[in-house]
C-alpha positions in Angstrom: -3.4 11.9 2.8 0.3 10.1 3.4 3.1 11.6 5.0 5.3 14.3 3.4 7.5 12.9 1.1 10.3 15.5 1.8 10.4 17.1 -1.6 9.3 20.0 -3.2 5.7 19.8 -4.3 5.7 18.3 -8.3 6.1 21.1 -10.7 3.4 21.8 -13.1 4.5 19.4 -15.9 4.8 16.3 -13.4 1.3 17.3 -12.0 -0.2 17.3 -15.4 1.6 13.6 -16.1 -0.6 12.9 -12.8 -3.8 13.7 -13.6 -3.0 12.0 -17.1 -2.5 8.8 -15.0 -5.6 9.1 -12.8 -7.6 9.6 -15.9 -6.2 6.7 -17.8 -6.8 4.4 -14.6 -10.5 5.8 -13.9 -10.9 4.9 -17.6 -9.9 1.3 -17.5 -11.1 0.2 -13.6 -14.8 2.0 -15.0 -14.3 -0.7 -17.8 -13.4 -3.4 -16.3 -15.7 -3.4 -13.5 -18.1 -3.6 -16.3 -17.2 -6.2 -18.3 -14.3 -7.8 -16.5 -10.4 -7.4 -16.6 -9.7 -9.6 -18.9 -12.4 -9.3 -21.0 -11.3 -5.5 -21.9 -8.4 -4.8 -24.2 -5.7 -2.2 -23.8 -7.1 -0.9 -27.4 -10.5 -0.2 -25.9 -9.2 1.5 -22.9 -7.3 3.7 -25.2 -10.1 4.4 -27.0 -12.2 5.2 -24.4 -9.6 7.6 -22.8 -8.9 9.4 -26.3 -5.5 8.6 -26.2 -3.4 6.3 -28.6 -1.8 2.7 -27.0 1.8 4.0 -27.5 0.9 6.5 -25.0 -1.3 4.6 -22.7 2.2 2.3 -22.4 4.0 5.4 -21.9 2.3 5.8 -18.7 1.2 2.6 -17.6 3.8 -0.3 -18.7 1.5 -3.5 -18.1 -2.6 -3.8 -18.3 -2.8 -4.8 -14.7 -1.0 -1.5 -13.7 -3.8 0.7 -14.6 -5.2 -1.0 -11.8 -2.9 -1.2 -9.2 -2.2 2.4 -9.8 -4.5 3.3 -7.2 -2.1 1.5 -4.8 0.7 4.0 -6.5 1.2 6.0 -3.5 1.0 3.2 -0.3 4.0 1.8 -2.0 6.4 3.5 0.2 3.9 5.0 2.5 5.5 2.5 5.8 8.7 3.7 4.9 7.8 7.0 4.6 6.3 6.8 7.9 9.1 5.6 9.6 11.1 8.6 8.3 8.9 10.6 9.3 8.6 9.0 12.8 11.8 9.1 13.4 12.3 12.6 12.7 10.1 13.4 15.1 11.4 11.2 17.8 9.4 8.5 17.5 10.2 5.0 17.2 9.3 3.1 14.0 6.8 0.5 15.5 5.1 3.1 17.4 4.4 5.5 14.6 3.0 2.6 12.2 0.6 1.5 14.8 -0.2 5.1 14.8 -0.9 5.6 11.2 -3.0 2.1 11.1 -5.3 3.3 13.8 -5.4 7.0 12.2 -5.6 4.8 8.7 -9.0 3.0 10.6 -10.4 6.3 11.7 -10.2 7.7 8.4 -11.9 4.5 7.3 -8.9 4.7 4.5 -9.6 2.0 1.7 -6.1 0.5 2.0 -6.8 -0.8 6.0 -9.9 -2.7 4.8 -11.9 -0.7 6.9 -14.2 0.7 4.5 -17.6 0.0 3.5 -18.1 2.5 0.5 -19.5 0.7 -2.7 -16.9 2.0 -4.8 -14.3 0.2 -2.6 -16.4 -2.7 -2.3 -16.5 -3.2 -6.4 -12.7 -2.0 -6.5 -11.8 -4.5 -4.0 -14.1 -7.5 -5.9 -12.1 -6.4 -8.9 -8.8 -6.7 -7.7 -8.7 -9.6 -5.4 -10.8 -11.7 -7.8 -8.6 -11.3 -10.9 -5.8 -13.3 -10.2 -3.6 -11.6 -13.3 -4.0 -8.7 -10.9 -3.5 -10.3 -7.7 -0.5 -11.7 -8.8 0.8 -7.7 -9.6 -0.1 -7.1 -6.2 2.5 -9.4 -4.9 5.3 -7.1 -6.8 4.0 -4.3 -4.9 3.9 -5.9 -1.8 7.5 -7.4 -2.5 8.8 -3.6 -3.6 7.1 -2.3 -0.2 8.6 -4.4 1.8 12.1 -3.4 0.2 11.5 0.1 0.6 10.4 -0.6 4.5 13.4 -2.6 5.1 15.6 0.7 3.4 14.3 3.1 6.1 14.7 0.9 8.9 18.5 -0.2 8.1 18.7 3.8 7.6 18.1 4.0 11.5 20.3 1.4 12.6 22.8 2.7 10.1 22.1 6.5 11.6 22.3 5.4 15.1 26.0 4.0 14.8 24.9 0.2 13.8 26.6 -2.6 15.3 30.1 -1.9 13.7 31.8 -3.7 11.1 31.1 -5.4 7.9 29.5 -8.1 9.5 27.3 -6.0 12.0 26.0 -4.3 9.2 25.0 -7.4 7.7 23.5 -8.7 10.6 21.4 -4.9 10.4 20.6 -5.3 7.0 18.8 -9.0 7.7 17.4 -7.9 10.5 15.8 -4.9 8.9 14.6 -7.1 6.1 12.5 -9.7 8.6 11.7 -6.7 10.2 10.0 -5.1 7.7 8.2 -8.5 6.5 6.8 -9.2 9.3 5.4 -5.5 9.4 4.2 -5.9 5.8 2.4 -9.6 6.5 0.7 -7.7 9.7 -0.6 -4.8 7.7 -1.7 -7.2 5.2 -3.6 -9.5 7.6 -5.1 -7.1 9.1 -6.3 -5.7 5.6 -7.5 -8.8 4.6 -9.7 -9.7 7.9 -11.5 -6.2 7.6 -12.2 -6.5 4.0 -13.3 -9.9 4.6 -16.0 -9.0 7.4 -17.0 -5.7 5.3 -17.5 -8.0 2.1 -19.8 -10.5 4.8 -22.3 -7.9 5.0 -21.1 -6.3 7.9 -20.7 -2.4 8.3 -17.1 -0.5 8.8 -18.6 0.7 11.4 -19.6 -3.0 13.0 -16.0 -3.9 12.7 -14.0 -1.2 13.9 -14.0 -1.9 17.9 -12.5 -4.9 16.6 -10.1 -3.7 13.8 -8.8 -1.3 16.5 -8.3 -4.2 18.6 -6.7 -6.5 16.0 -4.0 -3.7 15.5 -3.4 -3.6 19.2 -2.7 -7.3 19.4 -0.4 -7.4 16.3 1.6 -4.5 17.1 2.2 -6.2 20.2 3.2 -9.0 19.2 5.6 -7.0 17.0 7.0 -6.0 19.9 7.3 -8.2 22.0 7.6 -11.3 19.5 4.6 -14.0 19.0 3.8 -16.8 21.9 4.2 -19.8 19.6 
């Protein structure tokens, strides 16, 4: 589960759109996992979800979507975090490094930390397509955006540094901010997937992802010794 998202829950309509989605992307990772991404068409996948390529667009506007679909919700799951953080008092840094370690504990897919074979084949899929990898990067580039929004917000919230140019200074500062948070999650990602795909068990590596998110988070904090 990810933070609230501060709306009313989806009516019945947008809930039925969901489960449309899901199905269409179960339909087409089951696929490809079998044959290869780019070895399926976006006719097949239509046909084997019983739904016409018009609609399949509809819902999914590129191939490589019906993929990354299952990254849907992370998009704006840091910035959501931070909202919700700071709501609550807490500073944005502190609840992150929260959520990552209850992210590990959860052994959720998107920390790396996760040893299910499902994952494993999902993960083989993705990061050895490059088509796909190469999608990834435009969610990674939209989190980071939507990161960077939430953490101007607070600066903004909190009086800012006044003027046209402090809130320029605010605005950059959010946006390296929030890439460096972004790389860090992503690093982190990739050294527990990497282990995991090794052979290694999740958990084997979590003493050591645990430890790995301590380390980066302080060196968020307090800036790195190079």
């Amino acid at each position: 589960m990810t933070p609230d998202r501060d709306a009313a829950a989806p009516g019945l309509r947008e809930r039925k759109k969901e489960r449309t989605r899901q199905a269409l992307s179960d339909a087409a990772v089951a696929l490809f996992l079998e044959r290869g991404f780019d070895a399926v068409s976006v006719a097949e996948v239509a046909a084997a979800a019983e739904v016409s390529k018009p609609t399949l667009f509809r819902y999914f506007p590129a191939k490589e979507d019906l993929v990354l679909h299952r990254f849907a919700d992370h998009e704006d799951e840091s910035a959501r975090v931070v909202a919700a953080g700071r709501r609550a008092g807490t500073a944005p840094l502190d609840a992150l490094s929260a959520h990552l370690l209850d992210g590990l504990a959860r052994r959720d897919p998107v920390t790396g930390l996760c040893d299910h074979p499902a994952v494993l084949a999902y993960l083989r899929l993705l990061y050895g397509t490059p088509a796909l990898v190469g999608r990834l990067h435009a969610y990674r580039v939209r989190s980071e955006a939507a990161l960077a929004g939430a953490l101007a917000a607070g600066v903004e919230g909190s009086g800012g540094s006044g003027g046209a140019e402090g809130s320029r200074g605010d605005a950059l500062l959010a946006r390296l901010a929030a890439g460096q948070i972004v790389t860090v999650l992503r690093v982190l990602a990739e050294e527990n997937t990497a282990r995991i795909a090794a052979g290694e068990t999740a958990d084997e590596v979590e003493a050591d992802a645990v430890a790995a998110a301590g380390l980066a988070f302080r060196a968020l904090r307090e800036g790195l010794p190079y």
